[in-house]
C-alpha positions in Angstrom: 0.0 0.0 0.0 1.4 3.5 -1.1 1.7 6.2 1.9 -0.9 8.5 1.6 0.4 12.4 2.0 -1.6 14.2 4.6 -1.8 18.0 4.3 -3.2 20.6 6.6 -2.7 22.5 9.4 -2.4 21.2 13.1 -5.0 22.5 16.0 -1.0 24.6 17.0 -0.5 26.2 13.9 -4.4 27.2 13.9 -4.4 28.9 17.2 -1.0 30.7 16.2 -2.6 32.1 12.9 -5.6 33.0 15.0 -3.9 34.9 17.7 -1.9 36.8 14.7 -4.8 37.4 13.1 -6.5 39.2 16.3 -3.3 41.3 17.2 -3.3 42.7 13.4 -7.5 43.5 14.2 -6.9 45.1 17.1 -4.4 47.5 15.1 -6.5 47.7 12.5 -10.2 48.9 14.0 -9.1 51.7 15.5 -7.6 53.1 12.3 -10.8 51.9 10.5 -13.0 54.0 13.0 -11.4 56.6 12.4 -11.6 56.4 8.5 -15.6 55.9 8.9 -15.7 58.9 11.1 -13.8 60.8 8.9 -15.7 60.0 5.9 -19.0 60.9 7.7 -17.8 64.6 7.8 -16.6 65.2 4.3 -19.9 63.7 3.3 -21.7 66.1 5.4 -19.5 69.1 4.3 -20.1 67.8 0.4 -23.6 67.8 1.3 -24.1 70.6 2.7 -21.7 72.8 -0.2 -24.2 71.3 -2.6 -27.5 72.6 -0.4 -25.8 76.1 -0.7 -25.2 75.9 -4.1 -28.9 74.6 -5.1 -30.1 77.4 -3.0 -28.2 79.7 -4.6 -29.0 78.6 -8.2 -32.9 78.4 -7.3 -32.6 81.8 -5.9 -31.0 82.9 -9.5 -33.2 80.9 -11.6 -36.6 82.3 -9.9 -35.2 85.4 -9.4 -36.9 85.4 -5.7 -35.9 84.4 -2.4 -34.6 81.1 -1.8 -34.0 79.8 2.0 -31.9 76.9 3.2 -33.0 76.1 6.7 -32.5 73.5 9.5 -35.0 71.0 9.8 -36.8 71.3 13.1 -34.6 73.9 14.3 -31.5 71.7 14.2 -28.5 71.1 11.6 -28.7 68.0 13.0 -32.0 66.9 12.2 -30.7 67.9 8.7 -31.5 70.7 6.1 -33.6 71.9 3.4 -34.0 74.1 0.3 -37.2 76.1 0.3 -39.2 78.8 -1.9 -42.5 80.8 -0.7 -42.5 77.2 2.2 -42.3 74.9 -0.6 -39.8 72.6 0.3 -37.3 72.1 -3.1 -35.2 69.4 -1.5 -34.6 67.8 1.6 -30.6 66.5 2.6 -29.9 64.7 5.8 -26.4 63.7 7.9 -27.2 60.0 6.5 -25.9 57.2 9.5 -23.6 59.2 10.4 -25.2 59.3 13.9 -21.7 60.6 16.0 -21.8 63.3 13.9 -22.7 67.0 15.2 -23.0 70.2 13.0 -23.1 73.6 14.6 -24.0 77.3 13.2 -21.2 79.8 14.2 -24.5 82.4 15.2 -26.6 79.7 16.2 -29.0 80.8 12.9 -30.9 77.6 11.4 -32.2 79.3 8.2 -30.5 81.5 5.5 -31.9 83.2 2.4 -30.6 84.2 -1.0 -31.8 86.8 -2.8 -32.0 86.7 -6.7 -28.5 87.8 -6.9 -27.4 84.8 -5.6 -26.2 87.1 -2.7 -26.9 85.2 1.1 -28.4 87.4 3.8 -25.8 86.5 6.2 -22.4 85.1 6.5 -22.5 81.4 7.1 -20.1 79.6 9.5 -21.0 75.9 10.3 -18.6 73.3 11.9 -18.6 69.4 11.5 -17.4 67.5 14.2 -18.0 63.8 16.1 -17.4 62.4 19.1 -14.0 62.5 19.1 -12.1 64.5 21.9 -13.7 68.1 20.7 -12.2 69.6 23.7 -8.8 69.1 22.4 -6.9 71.7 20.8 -6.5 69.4 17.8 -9.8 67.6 17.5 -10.7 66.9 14.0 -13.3 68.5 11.9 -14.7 70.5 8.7 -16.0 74.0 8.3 -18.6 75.1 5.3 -18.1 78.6 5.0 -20.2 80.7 3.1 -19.6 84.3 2.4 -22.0 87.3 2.0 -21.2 86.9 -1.7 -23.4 83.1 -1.6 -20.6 81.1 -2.3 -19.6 78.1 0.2 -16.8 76.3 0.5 -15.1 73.4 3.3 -11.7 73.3 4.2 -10.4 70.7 7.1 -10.6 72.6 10.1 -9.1 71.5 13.8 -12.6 72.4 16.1 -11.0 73.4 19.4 -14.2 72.3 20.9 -16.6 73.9 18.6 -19.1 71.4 18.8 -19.6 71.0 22.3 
């Protein structure tokens, strides 16, 4: 009778890939928090540049007053586009639950006129629950100047959001 060749792995060499395997996870999730948690707040910066800018367009286009507003008094709660309280379109934060925005002057609505100029300057801050009481806590910042036009630039929060 030949000898047969057995291949595999012994019940060792399984609990040593294993335990590799969970010290390269615990490296790894922390990093991959943070990715998730940074990809929350560009997504809520994009979205909010792009509220501003259909705001600003509407405004143009109908040559009246356009508003973008919090929904139910809160960023958080998300944001709309509205004309004579006709709701244009509606944006939200998505999952990103851990995710707080905040208005410089607390204001939750802004209008253009049909200049495409905004009433007021527009300062809002993106930031999760990472330490925000830290000098260097991350963040975003939509910026939007008297001239209408936003823009979002990474922006270390210094406790902004708390």
């Amino acid at each position: 009778m030949k000898g047969y060749l057995h291949s595999g792995f012994t019940i060792v060499e399984l609990m040593i890939g294993i335990a590799v395997l969970a010290i390269l996870m615990s490296f790894a999730a922390p990093s991959y928090q943070a990715f998730i948690k940074n990809n929350c707040m560009t997504t809520i910066s994009a979205s909010l540049v792009a509220a501003f800018q259909v705001a600003r367009s509407e405004a143009v286009k109908r040559r009246e007053g356009v508003s973008i507003r919090a929904s139910s008094g809160s960023w958080n709660n998300g944001w709309e586009v509205s004309h004579s309280n006709v709701v244009l379109r509606r944006f939200s934060k998505g999952s990103c639950d851990l995710t707080t925005i905040t208005e410089a002057n607390m204001d939750t609505e802004f209008i253009y006129d049909p200049t495409g100029f905004i009433d007021a300057r527009a300062t809002l801050t993106i930031c999760d629950d990472r330490d925000n009481n830290n000098a260097v806590s991350p963040g975003r910042q939509v910026s939007v100047s008297v001239t209408g036009r936003p823009h979002t630039q990474s922006r270390y929060t210094g406790g902004a959001c708390t």
